[in-house]
C-alpha positions as CSV (number, residue, x, y, z in Angstrom):
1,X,100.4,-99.2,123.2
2,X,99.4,-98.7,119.3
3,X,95.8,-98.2,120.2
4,X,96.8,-96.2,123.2
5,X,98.6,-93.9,121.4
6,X,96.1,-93.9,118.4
7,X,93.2,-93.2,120.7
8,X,94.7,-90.2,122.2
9,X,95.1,-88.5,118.6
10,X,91.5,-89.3,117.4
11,X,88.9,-89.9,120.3
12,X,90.0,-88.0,123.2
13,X,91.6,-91.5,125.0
14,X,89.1,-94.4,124.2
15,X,90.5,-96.8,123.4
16,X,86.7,-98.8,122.8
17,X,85.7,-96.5,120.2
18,X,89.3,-97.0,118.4
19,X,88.9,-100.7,118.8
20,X,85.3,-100.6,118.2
21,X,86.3,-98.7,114.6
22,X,88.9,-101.0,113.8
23,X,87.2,-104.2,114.2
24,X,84.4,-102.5,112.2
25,X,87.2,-101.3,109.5
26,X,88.1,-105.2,109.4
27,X,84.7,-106.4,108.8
28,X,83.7,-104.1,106.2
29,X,87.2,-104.0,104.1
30,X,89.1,-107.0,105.1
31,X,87.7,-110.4,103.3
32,X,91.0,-112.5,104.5
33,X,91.6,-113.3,108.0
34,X,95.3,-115.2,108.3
35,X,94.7,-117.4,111.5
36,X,96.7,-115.8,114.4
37,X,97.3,-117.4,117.8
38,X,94.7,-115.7,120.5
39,X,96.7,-115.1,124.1
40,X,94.7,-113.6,126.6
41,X,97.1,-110.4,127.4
42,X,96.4,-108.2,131.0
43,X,94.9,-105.4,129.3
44,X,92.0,-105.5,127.0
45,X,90.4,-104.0,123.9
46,X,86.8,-103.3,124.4
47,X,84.6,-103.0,121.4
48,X,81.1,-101.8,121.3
49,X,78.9,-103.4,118.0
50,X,75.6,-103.7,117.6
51,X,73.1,-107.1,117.6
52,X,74.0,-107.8,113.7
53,X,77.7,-106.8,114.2
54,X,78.1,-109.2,117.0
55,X,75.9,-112.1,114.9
56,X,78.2,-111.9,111.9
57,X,81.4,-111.9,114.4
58,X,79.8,-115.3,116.1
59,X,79.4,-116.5,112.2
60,X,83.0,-116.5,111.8
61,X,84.0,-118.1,115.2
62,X,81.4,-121.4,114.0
63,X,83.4,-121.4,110.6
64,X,86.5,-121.2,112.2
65,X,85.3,-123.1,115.2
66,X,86.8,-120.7,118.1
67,X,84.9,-118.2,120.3
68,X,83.3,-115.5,119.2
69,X,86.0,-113.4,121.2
70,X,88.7,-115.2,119.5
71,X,87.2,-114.6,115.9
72,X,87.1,-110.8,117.2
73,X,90.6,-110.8,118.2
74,X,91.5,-112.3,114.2
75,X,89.7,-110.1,112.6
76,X,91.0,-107.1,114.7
77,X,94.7,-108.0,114.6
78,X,94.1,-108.4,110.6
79,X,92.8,-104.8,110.9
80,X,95.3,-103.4,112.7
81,X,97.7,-104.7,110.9
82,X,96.2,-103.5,107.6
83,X,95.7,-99.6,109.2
84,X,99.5,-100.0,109.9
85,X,100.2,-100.4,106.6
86,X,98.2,-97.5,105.3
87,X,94.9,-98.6,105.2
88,X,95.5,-101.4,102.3
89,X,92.3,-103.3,101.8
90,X,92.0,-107.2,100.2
91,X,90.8,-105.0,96.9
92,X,93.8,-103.2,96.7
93,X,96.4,-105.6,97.0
């Protein structure tokens, strides 16, 4: 519903380019990533990165030994949750 809602006030209704931004927002401001517990839910996020984008996401998943999905899905719920609080980055804190 959050990215719903959020994609409706700044991309017309897509919700890919509001997830692709905040997993992108995650990756470039976010150096912590709490573990979280992935659930496959009936709707989906879809997120749209490029070659390198998707390399460094596969990175994480061999460090943290999970899918690459799953390391998308941390680093996107840390993101979200960050944007909810204002936009507070790692540096900032």
């Amino acid at each position: 519903m959050i990215i719903l809602r959020e994609s409706r006030k700044h991309w017309h209704g897509s919700k890919t380019k509001t997830g692709t931004e905040l997993l992108l927002f995650g990756l470039e401001h976010i150096f912590v990533y709490p573990d979280v517990t992935y659930k496959d839910y009936k709707t989906t996020i879809h997120c749209k990165v490029d070659h390198a984008t998707f390399q460094k996401i596969g990175e994480y998943g061999i460090e943290w030994n999970c899918s690459t999905r799953q390391a998308a899905h941390r680093i996107f719920m840390e993101a979200l949750k960050k944007k909810q609080l204002g936009g507070i980055t790692d540096g900032e804190i």
